[in-house]
mmCIF entry with sequence, helices, sheets and N, C-alpha, C, O atoms, coordinates in Angstrom:
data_MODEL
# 
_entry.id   MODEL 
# 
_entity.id                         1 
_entity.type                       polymer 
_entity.pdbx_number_of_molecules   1 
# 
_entity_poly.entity_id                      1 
_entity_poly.type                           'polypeptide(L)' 
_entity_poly.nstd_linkage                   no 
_entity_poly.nstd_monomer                   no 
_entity_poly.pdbx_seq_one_letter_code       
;(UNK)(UNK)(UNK)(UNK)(UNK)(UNK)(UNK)(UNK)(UNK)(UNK)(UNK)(UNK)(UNK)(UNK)(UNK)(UNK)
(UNK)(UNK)(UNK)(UNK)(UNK)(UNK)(UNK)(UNK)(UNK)(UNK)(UNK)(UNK)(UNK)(UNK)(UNK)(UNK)
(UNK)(UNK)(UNK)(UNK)(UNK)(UNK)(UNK)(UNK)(UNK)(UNK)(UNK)(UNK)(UNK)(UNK)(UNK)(UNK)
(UNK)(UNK)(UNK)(UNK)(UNK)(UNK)
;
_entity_poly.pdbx_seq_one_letter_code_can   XXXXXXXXXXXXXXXXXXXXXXXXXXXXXXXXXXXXXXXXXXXXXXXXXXXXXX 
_entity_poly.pdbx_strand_id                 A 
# 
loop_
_entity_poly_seq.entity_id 
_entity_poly_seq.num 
_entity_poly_seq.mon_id 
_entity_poly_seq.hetero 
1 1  UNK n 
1 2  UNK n 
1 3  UNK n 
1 4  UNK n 
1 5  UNK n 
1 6  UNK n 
1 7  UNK n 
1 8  UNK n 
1 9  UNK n 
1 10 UNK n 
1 11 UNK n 
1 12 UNK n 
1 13 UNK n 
1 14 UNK n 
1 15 UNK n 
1 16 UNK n 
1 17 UNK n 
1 18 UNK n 
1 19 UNK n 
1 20 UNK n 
1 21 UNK n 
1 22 UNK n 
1 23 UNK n 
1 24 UNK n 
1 25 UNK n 
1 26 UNK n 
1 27 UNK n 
1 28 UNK n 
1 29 UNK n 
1 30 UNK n 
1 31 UNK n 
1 32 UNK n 
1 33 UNK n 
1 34 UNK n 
1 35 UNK n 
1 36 UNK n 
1 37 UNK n 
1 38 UNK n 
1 39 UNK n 
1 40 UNK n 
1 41 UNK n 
1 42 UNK n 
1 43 UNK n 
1 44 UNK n 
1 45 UNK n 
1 46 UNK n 
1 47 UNK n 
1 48 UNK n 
1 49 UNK n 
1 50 UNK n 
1 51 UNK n 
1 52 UNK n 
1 53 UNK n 
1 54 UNK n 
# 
_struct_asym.id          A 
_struct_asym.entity_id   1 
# 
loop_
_struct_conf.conf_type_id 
_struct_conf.id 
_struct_conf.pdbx_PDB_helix_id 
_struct_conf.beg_label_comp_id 
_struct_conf.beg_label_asym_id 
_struct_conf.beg_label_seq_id 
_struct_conf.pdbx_beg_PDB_ins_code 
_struct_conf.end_label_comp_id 
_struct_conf.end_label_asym_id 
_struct_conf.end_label_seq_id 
_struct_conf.pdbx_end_PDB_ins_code 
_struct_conf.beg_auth_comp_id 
_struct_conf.beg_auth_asym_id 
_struct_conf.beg_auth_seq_id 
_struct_conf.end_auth_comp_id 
_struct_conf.end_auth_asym_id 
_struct_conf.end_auth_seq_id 
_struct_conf.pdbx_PDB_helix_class 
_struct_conf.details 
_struct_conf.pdbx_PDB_helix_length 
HELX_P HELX_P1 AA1 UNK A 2  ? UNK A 11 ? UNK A 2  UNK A 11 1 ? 10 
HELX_P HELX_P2 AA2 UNK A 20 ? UNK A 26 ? UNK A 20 UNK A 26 1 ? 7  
HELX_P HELX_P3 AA3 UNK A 28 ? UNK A 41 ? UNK A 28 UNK A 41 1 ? 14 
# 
_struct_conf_type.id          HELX_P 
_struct_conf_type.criteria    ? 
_struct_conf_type.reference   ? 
# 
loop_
_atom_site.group_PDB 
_atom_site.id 
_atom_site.type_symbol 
_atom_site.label_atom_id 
_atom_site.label_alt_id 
_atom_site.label_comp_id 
_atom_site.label_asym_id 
_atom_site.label_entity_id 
_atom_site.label_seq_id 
_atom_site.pdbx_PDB_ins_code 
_atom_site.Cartn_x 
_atom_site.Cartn_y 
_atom_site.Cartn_z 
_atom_site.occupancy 
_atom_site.B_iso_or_equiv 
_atom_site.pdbx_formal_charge 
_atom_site.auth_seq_id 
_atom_site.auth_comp_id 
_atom_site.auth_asym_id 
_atom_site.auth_atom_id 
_atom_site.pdbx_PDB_model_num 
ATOM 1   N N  . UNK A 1 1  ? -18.692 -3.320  19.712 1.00 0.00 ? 1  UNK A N  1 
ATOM 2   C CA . UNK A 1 1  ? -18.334 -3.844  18.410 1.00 0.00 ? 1  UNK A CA 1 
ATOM 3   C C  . UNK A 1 1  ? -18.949 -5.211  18.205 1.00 0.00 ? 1  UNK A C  1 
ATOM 4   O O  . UNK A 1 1  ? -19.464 -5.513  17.129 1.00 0.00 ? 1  UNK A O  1 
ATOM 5   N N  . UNK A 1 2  ? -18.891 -6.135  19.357 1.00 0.00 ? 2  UNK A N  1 
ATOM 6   C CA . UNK A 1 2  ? -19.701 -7.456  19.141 1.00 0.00 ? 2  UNK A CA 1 
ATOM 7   C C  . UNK A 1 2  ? -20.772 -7.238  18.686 1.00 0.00 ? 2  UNK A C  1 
ATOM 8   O O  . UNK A 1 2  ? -21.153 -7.505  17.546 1.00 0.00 ? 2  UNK A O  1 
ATOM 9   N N  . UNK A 1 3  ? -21.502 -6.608  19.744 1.00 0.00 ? 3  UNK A N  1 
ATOM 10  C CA . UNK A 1 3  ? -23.041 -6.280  19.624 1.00 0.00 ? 3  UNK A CA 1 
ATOM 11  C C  . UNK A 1 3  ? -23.541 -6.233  18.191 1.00 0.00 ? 3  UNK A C  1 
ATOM 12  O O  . UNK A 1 3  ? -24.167 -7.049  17.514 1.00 0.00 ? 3  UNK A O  1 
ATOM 13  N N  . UNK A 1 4  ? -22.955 -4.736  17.887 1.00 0.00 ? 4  UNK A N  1 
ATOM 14  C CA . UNK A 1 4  ? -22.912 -4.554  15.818 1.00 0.00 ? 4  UNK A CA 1 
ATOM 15  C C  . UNK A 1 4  ? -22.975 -5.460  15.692 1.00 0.00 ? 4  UNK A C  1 
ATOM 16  O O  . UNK A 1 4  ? -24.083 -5.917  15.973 1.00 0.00 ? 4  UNK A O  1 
ATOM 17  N N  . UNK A 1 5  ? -21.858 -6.527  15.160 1.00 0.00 ? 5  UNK A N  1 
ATOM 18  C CA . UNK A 1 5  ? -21.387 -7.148  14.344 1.00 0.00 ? 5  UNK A CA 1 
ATOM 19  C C  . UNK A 1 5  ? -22.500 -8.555  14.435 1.00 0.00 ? 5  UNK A C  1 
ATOM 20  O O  . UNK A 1 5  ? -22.787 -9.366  13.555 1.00 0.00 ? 5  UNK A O  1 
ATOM 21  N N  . UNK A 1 6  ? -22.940 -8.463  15.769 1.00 0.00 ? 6  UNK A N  1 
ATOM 22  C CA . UNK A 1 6  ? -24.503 -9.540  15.711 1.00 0.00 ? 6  UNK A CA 1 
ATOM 23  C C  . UNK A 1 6  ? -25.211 -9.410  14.960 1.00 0.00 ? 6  UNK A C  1 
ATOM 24  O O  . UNK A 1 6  ? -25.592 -10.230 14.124 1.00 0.00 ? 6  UNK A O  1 
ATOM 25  N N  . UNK A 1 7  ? -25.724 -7.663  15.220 1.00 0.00 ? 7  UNK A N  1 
ATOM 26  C CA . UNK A 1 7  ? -26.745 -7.164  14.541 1.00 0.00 ? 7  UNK A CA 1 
ATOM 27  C C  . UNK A 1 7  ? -26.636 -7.545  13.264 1.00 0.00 ? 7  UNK A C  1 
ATOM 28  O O  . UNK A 1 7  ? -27.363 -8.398  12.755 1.00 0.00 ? 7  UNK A O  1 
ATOM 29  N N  . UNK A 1 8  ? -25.623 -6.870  12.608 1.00 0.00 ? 8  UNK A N  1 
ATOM 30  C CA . UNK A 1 8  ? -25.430 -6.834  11.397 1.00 0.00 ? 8  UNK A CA 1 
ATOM 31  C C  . UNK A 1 8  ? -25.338 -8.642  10.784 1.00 0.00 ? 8  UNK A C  1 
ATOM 32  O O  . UNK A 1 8  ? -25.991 -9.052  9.824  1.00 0.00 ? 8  UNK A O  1 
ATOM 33  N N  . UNK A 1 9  ? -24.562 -9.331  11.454 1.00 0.00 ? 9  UNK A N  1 
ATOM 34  C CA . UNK A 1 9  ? -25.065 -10.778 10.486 1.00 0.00 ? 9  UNK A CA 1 
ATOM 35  C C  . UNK A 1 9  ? -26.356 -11.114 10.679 1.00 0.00 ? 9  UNK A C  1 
ATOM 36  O O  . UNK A 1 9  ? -26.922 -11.742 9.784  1.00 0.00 ? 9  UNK A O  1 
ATOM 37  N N  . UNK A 1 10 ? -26.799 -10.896 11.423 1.00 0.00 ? 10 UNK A N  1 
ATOM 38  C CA . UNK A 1 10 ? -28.557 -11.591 11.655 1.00 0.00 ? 10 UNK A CA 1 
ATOM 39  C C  . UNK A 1 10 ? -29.413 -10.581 11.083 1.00 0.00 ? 10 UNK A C  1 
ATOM 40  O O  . UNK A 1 10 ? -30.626 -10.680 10.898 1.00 0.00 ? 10 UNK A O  1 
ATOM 41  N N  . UNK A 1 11 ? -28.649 -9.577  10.814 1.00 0.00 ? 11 UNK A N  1 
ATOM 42  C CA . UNK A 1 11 ? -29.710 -8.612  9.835  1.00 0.00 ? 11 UNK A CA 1 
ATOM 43  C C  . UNK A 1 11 ? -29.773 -9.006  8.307  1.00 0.00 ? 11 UNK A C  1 
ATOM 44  O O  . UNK A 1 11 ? -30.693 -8.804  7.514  1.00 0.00 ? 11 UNK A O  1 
ATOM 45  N N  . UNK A 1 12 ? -28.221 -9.788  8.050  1.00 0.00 ? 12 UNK A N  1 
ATOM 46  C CA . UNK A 1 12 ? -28.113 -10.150 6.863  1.00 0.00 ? 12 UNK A CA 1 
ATOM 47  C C  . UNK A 1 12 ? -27.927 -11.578 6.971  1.00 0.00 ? 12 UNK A C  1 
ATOM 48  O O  . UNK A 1 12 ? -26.972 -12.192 6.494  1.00 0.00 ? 12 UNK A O  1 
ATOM 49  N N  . UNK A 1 13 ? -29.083 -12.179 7.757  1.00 0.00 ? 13 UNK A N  1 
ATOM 50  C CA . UNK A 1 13 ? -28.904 -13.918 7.508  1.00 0.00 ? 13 UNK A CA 1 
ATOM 51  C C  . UNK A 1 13 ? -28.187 -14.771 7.297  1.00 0.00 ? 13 UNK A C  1 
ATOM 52  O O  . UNK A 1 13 ? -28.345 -15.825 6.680  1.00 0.00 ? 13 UNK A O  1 
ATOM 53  N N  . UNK A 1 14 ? -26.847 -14.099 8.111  1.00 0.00 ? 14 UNK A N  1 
ATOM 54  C CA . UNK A 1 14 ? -25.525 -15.284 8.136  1.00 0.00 ? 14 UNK A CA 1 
ATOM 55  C C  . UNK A 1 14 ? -25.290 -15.559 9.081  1.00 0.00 ? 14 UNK A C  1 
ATOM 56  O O  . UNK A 1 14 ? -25.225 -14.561 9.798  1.00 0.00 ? 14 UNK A O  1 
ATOM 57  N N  . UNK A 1 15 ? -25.103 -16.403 9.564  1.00 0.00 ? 15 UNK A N  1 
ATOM 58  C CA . UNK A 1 15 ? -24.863 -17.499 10.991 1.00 0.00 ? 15 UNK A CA 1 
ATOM 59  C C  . UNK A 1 15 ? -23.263 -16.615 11.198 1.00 0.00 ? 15 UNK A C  1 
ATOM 60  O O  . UNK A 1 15 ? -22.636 -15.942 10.380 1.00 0.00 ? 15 UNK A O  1 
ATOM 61  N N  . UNK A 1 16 ? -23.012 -16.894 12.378 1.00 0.00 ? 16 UNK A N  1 
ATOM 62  C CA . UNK A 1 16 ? -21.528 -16.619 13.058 1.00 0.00 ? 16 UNK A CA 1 
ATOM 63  C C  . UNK A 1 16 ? -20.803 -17.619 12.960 1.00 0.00 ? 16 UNK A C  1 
ATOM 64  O O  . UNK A 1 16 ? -19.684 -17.710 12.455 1.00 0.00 ? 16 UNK A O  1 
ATOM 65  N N  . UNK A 1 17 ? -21.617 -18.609 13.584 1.00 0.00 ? 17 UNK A N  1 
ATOM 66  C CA . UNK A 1 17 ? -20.641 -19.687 13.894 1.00 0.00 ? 17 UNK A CA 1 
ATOM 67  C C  . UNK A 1 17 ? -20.248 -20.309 12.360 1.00 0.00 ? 17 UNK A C  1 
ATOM 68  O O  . UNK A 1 17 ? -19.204 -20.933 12.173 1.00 0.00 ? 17 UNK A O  1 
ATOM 69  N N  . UNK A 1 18 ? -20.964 -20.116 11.594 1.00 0.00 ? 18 UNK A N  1 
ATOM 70  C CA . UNK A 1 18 ? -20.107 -20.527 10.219 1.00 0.00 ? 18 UNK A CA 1 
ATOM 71  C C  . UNK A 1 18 ? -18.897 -19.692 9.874  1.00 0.00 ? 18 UNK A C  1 
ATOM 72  O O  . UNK A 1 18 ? -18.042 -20.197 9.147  1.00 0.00 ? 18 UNK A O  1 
ATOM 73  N N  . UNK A 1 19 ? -18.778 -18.734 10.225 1.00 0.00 ? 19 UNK A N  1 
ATOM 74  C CA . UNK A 1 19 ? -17.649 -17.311 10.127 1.00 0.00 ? 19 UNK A CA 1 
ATOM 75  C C  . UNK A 1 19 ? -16.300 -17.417 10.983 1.00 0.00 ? 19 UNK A C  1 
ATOM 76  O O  . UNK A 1 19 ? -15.258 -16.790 10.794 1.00 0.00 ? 19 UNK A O  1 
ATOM 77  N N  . UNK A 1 20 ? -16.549 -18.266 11.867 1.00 0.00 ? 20 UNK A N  1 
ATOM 78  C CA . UNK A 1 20 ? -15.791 -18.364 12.615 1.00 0.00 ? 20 UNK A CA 1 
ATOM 79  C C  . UNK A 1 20 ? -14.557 -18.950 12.663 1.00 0.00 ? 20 UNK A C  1 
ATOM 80  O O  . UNK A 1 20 ? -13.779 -18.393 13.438 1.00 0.00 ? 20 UNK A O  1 
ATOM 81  N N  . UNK A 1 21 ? -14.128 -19.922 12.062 1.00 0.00 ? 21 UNK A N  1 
ATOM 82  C CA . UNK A 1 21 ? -13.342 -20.125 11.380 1.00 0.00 ? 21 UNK A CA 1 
ATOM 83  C C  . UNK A 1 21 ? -12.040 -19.250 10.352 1.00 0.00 ? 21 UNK A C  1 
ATOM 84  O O  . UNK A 1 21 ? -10.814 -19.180 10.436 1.00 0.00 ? 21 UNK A O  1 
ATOM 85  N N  . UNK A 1 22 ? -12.952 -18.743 9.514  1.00 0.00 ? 22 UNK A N  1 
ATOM 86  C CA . UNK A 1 22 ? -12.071 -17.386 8.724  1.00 0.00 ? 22 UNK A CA 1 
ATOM 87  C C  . UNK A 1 22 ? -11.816 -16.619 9.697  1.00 0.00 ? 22 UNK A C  1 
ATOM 88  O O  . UNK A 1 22 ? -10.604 -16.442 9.815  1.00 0.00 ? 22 UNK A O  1 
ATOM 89  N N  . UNK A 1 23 ? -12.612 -15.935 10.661 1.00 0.00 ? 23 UNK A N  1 
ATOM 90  C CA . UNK A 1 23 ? -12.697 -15.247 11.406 1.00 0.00 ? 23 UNK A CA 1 
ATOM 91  C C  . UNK A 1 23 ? -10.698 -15.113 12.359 1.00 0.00 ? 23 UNK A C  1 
ATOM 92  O O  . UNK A 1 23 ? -9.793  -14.306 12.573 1.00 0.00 ? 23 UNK A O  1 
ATOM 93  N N  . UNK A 1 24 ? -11.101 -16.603 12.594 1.00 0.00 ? 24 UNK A N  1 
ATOM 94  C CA . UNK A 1 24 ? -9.907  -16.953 13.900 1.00 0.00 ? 24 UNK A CA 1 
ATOM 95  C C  . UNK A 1 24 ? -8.618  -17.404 13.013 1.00 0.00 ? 24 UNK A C  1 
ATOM 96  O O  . UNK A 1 24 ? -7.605  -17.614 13.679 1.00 0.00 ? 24 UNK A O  1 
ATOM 97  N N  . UNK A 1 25 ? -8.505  -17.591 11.535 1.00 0.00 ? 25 UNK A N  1 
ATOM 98  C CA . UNK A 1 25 ? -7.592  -17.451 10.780 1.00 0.00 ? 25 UNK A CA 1 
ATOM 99  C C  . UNK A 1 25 ? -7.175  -16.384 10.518 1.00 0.00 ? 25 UNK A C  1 
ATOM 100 O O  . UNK A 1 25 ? -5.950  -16.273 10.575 1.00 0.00 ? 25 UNK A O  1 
ATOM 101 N N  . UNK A 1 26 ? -8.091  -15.000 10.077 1.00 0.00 ? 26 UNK A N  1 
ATOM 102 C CA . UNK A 1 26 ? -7.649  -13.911 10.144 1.00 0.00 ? 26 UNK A CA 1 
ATOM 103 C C  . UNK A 1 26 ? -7.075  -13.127 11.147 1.00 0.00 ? 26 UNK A C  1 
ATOM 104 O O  . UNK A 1 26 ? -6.305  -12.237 10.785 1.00 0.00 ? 26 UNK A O  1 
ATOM 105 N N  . UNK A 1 27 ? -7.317  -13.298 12.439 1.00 0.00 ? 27 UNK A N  1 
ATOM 106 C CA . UNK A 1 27 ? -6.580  -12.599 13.596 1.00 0.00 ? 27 UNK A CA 1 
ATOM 107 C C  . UNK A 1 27 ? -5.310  -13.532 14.010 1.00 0.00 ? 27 UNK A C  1 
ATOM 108 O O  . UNK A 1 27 ? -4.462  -13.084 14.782 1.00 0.00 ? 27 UNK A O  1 
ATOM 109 N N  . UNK A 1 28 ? -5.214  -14.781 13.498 1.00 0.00 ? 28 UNK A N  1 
ATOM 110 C CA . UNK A 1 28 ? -3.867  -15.558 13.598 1.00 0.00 ? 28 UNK A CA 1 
ATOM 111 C C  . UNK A 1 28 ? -2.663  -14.963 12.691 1.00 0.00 ? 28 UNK A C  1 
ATOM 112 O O  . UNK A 1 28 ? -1.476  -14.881 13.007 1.00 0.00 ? 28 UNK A O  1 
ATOM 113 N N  . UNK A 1 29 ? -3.170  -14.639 11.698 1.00 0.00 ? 29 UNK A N  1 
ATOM 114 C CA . UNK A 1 29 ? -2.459  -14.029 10.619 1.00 0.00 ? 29 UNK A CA 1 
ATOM 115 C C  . UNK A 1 29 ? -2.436  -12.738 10.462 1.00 0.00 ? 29 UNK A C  1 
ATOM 116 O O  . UNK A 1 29 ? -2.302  -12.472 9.268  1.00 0.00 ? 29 UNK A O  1 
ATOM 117 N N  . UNK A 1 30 ? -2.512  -11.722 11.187 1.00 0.00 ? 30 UNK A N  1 
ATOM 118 C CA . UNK A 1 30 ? -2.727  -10.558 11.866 1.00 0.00 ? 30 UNK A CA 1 
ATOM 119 C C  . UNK A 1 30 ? -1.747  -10.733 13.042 1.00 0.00 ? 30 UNK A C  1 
ATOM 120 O O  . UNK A 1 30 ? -0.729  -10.066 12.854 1.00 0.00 ? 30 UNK A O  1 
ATOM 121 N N  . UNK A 1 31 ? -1.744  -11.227 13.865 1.00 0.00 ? 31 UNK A N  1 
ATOM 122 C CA . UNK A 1 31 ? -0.677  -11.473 14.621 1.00 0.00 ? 31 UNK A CA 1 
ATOM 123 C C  . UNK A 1 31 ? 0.638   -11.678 14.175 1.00 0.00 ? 31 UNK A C  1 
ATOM 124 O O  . UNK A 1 31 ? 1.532   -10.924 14.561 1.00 0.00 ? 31 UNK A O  1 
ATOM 125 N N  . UNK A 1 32 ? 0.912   -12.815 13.235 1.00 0.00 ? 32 UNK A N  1 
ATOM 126 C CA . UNK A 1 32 ? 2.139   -13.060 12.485 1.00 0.00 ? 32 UNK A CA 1 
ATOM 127 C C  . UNK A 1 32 ? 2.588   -12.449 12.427 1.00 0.00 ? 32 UNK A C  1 
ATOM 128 O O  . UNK A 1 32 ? 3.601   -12.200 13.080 1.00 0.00 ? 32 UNK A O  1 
ATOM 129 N N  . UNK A 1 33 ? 1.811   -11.488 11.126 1.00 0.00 ? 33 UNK A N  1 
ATOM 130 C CA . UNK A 1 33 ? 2.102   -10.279 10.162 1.00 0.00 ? 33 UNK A CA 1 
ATOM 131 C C  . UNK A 1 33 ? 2.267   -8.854  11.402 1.00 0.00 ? 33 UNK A C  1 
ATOM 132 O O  . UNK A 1 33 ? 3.334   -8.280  11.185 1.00 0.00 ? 33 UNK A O  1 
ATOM 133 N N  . UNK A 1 34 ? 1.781   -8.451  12.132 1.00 0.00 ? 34 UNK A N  1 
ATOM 134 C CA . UNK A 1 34 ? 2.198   -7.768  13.639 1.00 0.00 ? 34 UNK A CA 1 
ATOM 135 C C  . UNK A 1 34 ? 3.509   -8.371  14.069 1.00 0.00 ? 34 UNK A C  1 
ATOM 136 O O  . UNK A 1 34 ? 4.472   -7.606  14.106 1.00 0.00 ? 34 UNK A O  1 
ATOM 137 N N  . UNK A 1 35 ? 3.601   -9.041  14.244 1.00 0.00 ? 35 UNK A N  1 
ATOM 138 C CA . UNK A 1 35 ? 4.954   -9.817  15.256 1.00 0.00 ? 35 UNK A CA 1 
ATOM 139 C C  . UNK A 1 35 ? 6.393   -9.969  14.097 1.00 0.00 ? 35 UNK A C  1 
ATOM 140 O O  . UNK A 1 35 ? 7.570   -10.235 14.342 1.00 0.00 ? 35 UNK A O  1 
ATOM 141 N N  . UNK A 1 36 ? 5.959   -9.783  13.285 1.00 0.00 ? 36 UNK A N  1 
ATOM 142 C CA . UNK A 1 36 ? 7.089   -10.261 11.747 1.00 0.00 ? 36 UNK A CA 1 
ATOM 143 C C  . UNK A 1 36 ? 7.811   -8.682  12.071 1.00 0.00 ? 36 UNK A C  1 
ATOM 144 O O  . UNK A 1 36 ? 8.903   -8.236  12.423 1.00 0.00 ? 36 UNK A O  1 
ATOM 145 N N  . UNK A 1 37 ? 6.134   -8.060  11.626 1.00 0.00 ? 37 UNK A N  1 
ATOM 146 C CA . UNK A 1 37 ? 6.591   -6.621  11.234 1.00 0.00 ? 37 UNK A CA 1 
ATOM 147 C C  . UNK A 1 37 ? 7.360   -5.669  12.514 1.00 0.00 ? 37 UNK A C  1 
ATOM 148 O O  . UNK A 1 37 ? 7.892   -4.561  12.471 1.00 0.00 ? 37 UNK A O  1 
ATOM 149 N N  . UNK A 1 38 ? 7.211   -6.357  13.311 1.00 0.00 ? 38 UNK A N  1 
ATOM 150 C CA . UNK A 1 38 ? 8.148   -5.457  14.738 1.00 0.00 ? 38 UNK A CA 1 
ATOM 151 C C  . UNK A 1 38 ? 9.207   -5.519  14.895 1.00 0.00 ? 38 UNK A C  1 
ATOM 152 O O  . UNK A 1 38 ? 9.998   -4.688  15.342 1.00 0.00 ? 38 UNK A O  1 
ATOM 153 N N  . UNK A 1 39 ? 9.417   -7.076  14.344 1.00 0.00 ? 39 UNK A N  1 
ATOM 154 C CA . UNK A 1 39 ? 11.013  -7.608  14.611 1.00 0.00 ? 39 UNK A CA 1 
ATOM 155 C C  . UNK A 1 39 ? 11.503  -7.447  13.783 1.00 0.00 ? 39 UNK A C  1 
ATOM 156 O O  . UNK A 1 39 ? 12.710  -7.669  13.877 1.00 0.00 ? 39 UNK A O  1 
ATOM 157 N N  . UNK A 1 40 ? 11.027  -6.997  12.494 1.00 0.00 ? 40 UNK A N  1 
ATOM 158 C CA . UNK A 1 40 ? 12.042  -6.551  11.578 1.00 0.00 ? 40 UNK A CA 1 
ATOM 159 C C  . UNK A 1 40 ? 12.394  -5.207  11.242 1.00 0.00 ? 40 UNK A C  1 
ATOM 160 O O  . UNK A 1 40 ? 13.330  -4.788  10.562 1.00 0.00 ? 40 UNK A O  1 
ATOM 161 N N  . UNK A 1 41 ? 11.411  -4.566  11.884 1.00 0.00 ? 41 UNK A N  1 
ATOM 162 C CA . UNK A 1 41 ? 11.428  -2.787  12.920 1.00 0.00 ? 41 UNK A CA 1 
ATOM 163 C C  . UNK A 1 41 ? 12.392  -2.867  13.725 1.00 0.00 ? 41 UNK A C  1 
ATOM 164 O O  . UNK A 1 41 ? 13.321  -2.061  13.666 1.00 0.00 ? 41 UNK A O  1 
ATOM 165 N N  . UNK A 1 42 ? 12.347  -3.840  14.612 1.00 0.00 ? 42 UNK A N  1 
ATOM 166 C CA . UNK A 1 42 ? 13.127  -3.522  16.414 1.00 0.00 ? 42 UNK A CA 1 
ATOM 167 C C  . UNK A 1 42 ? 14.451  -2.955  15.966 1.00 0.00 ? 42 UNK A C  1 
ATOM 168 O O  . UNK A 1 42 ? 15.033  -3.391  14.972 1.00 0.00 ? 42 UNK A O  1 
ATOM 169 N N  . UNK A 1 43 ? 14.956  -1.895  16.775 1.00 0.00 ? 43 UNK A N  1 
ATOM 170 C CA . UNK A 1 43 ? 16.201  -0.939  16.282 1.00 0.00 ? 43 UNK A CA 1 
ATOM 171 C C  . UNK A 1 43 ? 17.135  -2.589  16.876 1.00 0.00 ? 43 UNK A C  1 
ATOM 172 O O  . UNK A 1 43 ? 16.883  -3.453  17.716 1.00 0.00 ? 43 UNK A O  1 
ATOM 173 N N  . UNK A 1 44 ? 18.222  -2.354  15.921 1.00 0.00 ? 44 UNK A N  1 
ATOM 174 C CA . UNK A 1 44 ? 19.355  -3.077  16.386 1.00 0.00 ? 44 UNK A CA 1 
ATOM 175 C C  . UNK A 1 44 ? 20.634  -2.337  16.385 1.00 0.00 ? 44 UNK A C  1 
ATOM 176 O O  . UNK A 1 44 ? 21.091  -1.588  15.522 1.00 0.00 ? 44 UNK A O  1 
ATOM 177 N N  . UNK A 1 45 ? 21.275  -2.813  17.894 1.00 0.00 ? 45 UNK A N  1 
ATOM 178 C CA . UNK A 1 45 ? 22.716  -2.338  18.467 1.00 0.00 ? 45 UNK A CA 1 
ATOM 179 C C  . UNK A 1 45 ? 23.399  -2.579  17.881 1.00 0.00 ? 45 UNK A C  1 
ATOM 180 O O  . UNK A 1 45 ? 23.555  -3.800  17.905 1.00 0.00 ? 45 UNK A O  1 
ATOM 181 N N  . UNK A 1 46 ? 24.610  -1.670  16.665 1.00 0.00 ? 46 UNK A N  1 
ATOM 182 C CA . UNK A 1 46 ? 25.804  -2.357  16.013 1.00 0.00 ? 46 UNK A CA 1 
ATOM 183 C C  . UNK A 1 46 ? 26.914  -2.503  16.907 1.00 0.00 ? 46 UNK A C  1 
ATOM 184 O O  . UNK A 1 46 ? 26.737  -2.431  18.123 1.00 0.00 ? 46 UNK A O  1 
ATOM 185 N N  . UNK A 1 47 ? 28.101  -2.711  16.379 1.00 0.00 ? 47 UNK A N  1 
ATOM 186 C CA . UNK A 1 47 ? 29.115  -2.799  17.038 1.00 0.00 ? 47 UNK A CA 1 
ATOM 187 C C  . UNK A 1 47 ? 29.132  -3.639  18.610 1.00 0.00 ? 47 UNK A C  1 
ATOM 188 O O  . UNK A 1 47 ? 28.182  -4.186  19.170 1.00 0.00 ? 47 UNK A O  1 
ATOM 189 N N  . UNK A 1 48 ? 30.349  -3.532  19.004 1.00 0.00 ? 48 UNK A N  1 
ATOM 190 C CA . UNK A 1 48 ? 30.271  -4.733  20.173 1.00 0.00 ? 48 UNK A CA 1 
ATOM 191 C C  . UNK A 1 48 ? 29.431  -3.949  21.564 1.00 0.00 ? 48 UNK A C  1 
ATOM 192 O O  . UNK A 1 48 ? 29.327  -2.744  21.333 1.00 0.00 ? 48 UNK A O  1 
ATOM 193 N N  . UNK A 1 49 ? 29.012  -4.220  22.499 1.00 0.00 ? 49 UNK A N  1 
ATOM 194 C CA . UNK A 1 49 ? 28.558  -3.706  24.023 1.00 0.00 ? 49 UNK A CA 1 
ATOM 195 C C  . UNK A 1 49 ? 29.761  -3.438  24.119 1.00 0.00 ? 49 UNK A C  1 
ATOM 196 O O  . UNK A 1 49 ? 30.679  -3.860  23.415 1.00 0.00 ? 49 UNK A O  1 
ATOM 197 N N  . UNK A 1 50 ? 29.815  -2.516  25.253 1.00 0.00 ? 50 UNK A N  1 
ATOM 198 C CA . UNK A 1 50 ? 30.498  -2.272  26.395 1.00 0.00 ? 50 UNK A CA 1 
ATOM 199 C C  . UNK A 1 50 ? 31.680  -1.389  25.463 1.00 0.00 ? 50 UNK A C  1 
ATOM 200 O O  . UNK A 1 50 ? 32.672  -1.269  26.182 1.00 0.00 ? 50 UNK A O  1 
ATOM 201 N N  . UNK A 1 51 ? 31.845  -0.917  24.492 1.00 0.00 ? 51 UNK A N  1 
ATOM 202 C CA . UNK A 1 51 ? 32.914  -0.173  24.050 1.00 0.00 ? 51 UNK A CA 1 
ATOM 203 C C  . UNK A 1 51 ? 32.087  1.300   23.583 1.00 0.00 ? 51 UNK A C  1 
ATOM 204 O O  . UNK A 1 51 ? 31.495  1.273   22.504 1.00 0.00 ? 51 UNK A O  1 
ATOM 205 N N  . UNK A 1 52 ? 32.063  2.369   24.275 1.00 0.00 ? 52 UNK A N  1 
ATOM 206 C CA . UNK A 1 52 ? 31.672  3.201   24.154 1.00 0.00 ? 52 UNK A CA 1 
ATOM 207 C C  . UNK A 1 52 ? 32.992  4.435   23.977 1.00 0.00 ? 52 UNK A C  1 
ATOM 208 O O  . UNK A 1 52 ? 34.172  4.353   24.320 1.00 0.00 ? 52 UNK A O  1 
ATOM 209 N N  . UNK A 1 53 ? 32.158  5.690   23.229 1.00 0.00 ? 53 UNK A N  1 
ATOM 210 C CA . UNK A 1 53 ? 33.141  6.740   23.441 1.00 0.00 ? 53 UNK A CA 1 
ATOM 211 C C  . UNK A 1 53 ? 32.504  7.305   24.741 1.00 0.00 ? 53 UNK A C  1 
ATOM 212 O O  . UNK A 1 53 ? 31.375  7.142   25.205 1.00 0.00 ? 53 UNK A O  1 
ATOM 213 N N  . UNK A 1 54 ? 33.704  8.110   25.245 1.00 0.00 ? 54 UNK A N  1 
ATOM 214 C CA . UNK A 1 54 ? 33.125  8.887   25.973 1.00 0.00 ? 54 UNK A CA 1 
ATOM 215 C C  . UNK A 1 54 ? 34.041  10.395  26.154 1.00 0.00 ? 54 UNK A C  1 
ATOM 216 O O  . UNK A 1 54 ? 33.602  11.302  26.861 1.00 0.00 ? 54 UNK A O  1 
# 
């Protein structure tokens, strides 16, 4: 995927290191938005522990 993604800016005359920036904002915020979205997924236990039927 690196490799490509060389190719492809130097095929289209854009530097990386100018990209890089957005680049490392977008996978910061990708993370967030990952980590937000799990914890507000994660199943939660009602009622108190330890009082079960059985």
């Amino acid at each position: 995927m690196t490799t490509a993604l060389a190719l492809l800016l130097g095929y289209f005359g854009q530097n990386a290191t100018d990209q890089l920036p957005a680049r490392l904002s977008a996978i910061a915020a990708g993370a967030v938005l990952s980590v937000a979205s799990a914890w507000w997924l994660l199943p939660v236990r009602r009622g108190r522990p330890g009082l079960t039927r059985s």
